[in-house]
Backbone as a ProteinNet text record, in pm:
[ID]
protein_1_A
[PRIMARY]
XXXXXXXXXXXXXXXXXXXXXXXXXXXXXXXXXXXXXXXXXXXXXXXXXXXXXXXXXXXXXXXXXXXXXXXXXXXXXXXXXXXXXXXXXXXXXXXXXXXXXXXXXXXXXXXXXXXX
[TERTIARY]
12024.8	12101.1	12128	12119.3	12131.5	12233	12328.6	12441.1	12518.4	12656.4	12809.6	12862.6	12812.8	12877.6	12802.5	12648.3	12577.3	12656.5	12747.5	12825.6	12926.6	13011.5	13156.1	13130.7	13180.2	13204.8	13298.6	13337.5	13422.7	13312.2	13245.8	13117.9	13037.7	13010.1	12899.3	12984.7	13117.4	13191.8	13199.8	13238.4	13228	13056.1	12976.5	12799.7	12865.6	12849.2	12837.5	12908.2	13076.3	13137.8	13079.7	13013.1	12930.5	12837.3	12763.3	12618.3	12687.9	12833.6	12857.9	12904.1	12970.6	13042.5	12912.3	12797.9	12697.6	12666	12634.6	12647.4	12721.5	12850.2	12956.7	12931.4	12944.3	12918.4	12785.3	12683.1	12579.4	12594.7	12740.3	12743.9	12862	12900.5	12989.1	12924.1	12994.4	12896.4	12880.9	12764.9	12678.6	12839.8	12931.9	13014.9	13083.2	13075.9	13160	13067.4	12936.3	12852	12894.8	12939.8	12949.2	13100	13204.8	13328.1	13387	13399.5	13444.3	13354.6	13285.7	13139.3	13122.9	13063.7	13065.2	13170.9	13305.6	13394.8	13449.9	13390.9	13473	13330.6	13168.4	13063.9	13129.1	13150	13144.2	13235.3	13408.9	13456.9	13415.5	13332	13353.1	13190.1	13164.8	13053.1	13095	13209	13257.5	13365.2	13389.9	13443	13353.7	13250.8	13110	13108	13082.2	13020.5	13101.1	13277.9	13375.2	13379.7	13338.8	13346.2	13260.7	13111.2	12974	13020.8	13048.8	13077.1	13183.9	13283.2	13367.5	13350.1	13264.8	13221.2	13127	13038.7	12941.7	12983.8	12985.4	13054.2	13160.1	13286.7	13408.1	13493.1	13582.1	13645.1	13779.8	13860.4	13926.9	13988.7	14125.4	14167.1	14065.8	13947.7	13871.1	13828.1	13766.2	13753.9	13909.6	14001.1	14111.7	14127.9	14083.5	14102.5	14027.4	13953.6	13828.3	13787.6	13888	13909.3	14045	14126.1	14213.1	14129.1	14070.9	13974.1	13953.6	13871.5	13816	13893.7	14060.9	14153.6	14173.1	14157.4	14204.2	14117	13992	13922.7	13897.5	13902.3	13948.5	14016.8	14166.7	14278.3	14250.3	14126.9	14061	13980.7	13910	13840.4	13958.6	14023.6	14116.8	14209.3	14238.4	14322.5	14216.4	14073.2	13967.6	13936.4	13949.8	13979.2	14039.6	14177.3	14273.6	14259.7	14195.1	14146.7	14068.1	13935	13863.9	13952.2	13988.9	14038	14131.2	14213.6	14306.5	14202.7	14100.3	13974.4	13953.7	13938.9	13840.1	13720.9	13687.6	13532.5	13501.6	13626.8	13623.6	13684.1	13563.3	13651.9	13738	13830.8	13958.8	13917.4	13831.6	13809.8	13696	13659.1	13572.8	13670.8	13795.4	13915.2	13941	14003.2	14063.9	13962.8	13847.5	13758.8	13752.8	13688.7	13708.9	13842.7	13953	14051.8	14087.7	14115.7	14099	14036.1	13870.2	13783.8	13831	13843.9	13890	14034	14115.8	14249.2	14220.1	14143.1	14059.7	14041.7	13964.2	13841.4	13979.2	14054.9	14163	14251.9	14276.7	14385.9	14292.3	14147.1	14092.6	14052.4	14082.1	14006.3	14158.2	14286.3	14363.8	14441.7	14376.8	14367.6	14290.6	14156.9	14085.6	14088.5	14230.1	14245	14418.5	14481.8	14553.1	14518	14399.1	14412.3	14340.8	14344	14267.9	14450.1
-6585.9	-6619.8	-6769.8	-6816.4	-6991.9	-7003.9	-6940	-7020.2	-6905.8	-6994.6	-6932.8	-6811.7	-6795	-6694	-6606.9	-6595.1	-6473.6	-6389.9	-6465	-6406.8	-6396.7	-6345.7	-6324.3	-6206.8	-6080.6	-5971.2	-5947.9	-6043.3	-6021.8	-6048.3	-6143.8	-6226	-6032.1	-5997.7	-5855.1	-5738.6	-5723.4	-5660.4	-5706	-5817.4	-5871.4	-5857.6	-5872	-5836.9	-5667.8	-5601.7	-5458	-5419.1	-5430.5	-5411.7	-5461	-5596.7	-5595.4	-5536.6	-5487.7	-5382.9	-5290.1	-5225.2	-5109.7	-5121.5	-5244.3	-5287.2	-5278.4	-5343.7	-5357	-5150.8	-5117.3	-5011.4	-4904.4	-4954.3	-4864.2	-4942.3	-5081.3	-5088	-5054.7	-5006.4	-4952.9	-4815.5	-4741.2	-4632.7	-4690.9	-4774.5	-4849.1	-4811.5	-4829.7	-4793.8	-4934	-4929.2	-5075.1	-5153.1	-5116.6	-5230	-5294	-5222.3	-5295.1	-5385.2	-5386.8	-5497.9	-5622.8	-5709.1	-5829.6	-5847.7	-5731	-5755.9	-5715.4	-5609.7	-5563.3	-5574.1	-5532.5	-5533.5	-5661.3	-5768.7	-5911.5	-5953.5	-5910.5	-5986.4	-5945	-5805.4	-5733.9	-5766.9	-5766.7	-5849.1	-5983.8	-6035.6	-6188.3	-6213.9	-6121.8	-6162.3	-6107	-5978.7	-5964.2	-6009.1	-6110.7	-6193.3	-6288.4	-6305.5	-6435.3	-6437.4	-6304.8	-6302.8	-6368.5	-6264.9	-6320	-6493.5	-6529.6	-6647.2	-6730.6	-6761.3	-6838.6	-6806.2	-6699.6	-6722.5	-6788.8	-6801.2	-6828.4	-6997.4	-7019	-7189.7	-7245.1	-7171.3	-7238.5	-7268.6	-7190.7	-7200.4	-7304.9	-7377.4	-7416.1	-7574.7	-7583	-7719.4	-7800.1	-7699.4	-7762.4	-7761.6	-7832.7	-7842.7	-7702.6	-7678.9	-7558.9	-7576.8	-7649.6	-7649.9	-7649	-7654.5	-7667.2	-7491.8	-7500.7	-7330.2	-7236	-7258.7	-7175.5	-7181.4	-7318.5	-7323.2	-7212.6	-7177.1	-7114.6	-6984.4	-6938.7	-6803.5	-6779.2	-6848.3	-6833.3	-6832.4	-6897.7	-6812.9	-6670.4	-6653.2	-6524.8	-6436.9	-6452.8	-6362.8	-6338.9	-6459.1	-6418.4	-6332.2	-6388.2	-6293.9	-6173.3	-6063.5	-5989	-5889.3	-5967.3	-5948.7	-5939.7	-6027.5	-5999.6	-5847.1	-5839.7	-5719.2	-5590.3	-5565.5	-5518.6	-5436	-5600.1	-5562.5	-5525.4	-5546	-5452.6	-5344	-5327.2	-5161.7	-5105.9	-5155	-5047.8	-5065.5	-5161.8	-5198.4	-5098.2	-5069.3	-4950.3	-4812.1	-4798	-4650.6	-4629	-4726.1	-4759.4	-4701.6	-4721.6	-4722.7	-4634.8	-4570.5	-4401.7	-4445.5	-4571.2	-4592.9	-4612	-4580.5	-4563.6	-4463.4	-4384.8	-4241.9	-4274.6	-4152.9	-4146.6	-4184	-4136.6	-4134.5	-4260.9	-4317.4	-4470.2	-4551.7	-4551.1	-4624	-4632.7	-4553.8	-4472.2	-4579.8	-4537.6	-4586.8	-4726.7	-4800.8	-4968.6	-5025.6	-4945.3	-5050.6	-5001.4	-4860.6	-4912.7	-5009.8	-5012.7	-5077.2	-5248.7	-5316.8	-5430.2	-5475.4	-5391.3	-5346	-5425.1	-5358.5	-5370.7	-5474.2	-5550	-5645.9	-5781.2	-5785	-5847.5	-5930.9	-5788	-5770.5	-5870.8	-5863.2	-5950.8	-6025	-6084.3	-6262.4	-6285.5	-6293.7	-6322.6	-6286.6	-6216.1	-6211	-6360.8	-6357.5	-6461.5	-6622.6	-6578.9	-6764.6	-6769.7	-6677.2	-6698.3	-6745.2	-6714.4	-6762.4	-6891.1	-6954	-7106.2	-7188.2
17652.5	17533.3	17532	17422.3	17398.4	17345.3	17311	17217	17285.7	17284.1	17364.3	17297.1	17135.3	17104	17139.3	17137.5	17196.1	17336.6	17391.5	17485.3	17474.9	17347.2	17309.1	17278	17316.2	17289.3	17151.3	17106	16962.9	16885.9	16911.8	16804.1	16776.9	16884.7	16868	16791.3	16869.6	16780.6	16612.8	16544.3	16437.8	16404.9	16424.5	16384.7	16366.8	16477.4	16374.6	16317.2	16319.7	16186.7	16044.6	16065.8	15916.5	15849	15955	15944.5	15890.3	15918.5	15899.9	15751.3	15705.7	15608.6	15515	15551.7	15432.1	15413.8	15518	15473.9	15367.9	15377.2	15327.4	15180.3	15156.4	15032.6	14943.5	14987.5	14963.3	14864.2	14879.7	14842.9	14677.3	14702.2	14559.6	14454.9	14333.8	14184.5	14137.3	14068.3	14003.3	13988.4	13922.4	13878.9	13941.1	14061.8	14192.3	14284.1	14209.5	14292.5	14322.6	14176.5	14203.8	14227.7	14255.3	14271.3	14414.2	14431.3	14595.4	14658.4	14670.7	14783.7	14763.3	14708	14751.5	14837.5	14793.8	14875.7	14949.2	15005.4	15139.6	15232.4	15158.1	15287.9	15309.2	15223.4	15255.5	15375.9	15371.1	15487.2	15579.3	15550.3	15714.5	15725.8	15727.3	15757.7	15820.4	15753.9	15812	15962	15944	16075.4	16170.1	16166.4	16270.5	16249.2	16163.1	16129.1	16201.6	16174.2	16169	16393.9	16465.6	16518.8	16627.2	16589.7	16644.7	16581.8	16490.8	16454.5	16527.7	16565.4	16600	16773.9	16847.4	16962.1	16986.1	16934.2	16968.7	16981.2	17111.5	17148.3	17071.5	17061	17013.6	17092	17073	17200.1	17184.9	17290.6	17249.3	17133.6	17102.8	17003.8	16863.1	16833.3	16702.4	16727.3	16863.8	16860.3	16815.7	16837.4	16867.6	16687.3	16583.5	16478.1	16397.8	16473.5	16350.9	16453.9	16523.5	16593.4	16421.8	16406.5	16340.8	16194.4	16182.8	16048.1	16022.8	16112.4	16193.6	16143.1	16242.8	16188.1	16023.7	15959.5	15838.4	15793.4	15815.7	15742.5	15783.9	15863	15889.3	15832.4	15862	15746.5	15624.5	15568.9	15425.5	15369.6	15504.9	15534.9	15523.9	15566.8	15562.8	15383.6	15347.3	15216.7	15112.6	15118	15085.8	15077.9	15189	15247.5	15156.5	15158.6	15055.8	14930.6	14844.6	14724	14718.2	14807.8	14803.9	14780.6	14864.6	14886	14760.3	14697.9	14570	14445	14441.8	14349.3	14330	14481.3	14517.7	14537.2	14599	14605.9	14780.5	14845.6	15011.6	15057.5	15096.8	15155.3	15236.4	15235.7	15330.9	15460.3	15581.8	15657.6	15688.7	15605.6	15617.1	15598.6	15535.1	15540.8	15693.8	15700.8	15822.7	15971.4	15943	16077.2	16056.5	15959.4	15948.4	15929.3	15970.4	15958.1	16128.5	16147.6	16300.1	16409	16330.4	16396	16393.2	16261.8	16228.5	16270.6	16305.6	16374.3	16510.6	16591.8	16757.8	16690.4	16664.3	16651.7	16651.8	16551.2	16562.9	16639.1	16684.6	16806.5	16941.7	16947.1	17045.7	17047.3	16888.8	16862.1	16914	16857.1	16925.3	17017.5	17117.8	17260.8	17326.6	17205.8	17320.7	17247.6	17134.1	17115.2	17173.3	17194.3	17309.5	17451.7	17484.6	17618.2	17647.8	17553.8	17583.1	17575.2
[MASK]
++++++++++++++++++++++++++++++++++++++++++++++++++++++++++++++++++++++++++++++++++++++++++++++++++++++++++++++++++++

């Protein structure tokens, strides 16, 4: 592996929550294309993203900045969620599993921008 985030276990965690995310919006109706599903992939893309950028030779504090991205977006991922489920366009139980999952995922970006 060549780059530092290839070895962050949050970075891999954040990759398949999105796989799963592109998935789930796959099942949305046409009109929610360019509205929820754009903007519940986009953050949780960016989870991944915000944390593979913020690693790559920054110093801690710039990493610890854009671990704190991360979180938000997340948190974005999240109030999505219930926008979905508010809709009826996220089953109960796909609610239920991506917010636990994004819950975890969370809880260990800032675990690991606490400990710098």
């Amino acid at each position: 592996m060549a780059f530092k985030f290839e070895e962050l276990r949050v970075w891999e965690i954040a990759i398949n929550l999105s796989a799963e995310v592109s998935k789930l919006i796959k099942t949305f109706p046409a009109d929610e294309r360019f509205v929820l599903s754009s903007q519940i992939q986009r953050a949780a893309d960016s989870v991944a993203l915000n944390i593979a950028e913020g690693s790559t030779g920054q110093s801690n504090p710039e990493f610890k900045k854009f671990l704190g991205y991360a979180i938000r977006s997340g948190i974005e991922v999240i109030s999505c969620l219930y926008l979905g489920e508010k809709r009826g366009i996220i089953p109960n139980d796909d609610f239920s599993r991506l917010y636990a999952a994004y819950e975890s995922l969370i809880i260990k970006i800032q675990a690991l921008r606490n400990s710098f």
